[in-house]
C-alpha positions, 0 to 999 in steps of 0.5 A: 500500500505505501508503494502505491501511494508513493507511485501515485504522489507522483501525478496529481491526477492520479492521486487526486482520483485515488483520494477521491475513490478512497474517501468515497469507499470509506465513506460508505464503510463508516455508513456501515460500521465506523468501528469497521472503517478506523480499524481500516484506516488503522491498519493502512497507517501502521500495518497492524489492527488496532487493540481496543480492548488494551490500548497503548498508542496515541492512536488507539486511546483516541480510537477508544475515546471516540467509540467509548467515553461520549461525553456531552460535553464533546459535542458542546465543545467541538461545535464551534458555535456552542463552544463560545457559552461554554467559554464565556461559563468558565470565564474566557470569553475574552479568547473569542474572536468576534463573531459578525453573524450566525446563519443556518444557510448560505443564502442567509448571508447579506455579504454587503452588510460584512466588514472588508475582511472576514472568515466562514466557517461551518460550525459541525466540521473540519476544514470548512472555511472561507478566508476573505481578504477583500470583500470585493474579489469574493466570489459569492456564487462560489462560497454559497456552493461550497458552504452549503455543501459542507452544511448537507455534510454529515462529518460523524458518517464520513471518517466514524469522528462520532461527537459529531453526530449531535451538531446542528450545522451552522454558519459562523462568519468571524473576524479575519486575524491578522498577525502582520506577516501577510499570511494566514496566523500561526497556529498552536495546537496544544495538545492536552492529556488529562488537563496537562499541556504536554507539547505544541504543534506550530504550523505556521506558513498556513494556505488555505488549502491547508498547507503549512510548516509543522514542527512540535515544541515542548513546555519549555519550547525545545523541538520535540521528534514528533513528525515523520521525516520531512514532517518537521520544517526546522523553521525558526519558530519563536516562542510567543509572548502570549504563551503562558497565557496560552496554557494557562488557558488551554489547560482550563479548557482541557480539565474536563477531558482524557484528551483534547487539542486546544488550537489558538492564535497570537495576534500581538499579545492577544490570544484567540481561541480557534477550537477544540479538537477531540479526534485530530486527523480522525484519530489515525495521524500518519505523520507522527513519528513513533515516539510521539505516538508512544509518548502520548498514548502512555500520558492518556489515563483512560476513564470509566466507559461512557457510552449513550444507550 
């Protein structure tokens, strides 16, 4: 199987189409039993099925999150736009970024009305998200096409992510952050076992399209060996002035939670909350590196199940 994805990443054609059939098939795999689909999905990435009933690596503990603690709380949480009550209850809501309207359809959107520069986002889903720079270059036909289309998404059938299933799709249009670079803003992702930051995923350099350079710090913002070769940049990464407020906050939104990735930004000093991961990269990540997945599979204490009847 990586001999043919390696062959196929030499023609975009090809390996758009294989990603295409592959998603497809997934999809109608998870339609049937997610469980069945991960397990694939698991089993393509580490040529070896997942153990769920004894989970020891970063990917199975999430796995066994995913399928058997489901709580409410995830759900809140990992909605984008019921996120922000949690938020303002437990005294953040100074991370917020501003919120310029919320629309249940793309037609409910008065585009005139909207500052110069703004972001869409759909609420109940990754990777949703329309980055406006200059109101008048924006293709209106086109960003109504696609945000209605991540709308009729269900993101719980296409990769079994399972918080997922309960959001009511929603429209966010947020303020467009601005660091000064020209660049769409560095993300931090800190990723939190048991309430406790463990280490800093920075992609900075981001598109739209979803590229960026990644690299992995620690408390202490030493490079830790987390990324697959040719993962980590080795870009000079600055630690952020705002970084300890950074953690102080993520890990209050973490307390709840075995695990959560809590994805902010640094605008100045100013640090803006983005969202709250559960499942990064649906639970089965190929670009880490064994000693990340080893690393934090073993900080993960799993609790009691807590599975809706």
């Amino acid at each position: 199987m990586r001999s043919i994805r390696k062959t196929l990443a030499r023609s975009a054609a090809l390996n758009a189409v294989y990603h295409k059939l592959r998603e497809g098939a997934l999809s109608a795999v998870c339609h049937v039993s997610p469980t069945l689909m991960t397990r694939l999905r698991y089993r393509e990435v580490w040529n070896r099925w997942p153990d769920l009933e004894n989970p020891v690596t970063f990917d199975e503990k999430l796995l066994w999150l995913n399928f058997y603690w489901r709580h409410p709380l995830k759900t809140i949480c990992g909605d984008k736009y019921t996120l922000r009550d949690h938020v303002e209850r437990i005294g953040l809501g100074h991370l917020l970024p501003r919120v310029y309207g919320v629309y249940e359809s793309a037609e409910a959107i008065d585009f005139e009305a909207l500052p110069p520069e703004f972001v869409l986002k759909c609420s109940h889903g990754s990777r949703c998200n329309v980055f406006c720079r200059d109101k008048t270059a924006l293709d209106h036909r086109q960003t109504r096409r696609d945000l209605n289309r991540w709308l009729a998404t269900d993101y719980s059938r296409l990769l079994g992510e399972l918080h997922y299933a309960a959001m009511k799709p929603r429209i966010l249009c947020e303020e467009f952050l601005d660091d000064g670079t020209g660049e769409l803003p560095t993300d931090y992702k800190l990723y939190c076992c048991n309430g406790r930051v463990h280490c800093t995923l920075v992609c900075s350099g981001r598109t739209p399209n979803g590229s960026a350079r990644f690299d992995y710090r620690d408390l202490s913002w030493n490079p830790l060996p987390y990324g697959q070769n040719g993962y980590a940049s080795g870009h000079r990464m600055p630690r952020p002035r705002s970084y300890d407020e950074l953690v102080a906050a993520a890990e209050k939104l973490a307390a709840p939670f075995p695990f959560v990735r809590v994805d902010c930004y640094c605008i100045g000093t100013r640090v803006v909350l983005g969202e709250m991961t559960f499942t990064p990269s649906a639970c089965v990540d190929a670009t880490h590196s064994l000693v990340a997945t080893q690393t934090l599979g073993e900080l993960i204490r799993l609790p009691e199940k807590l599975v809706p009847r």
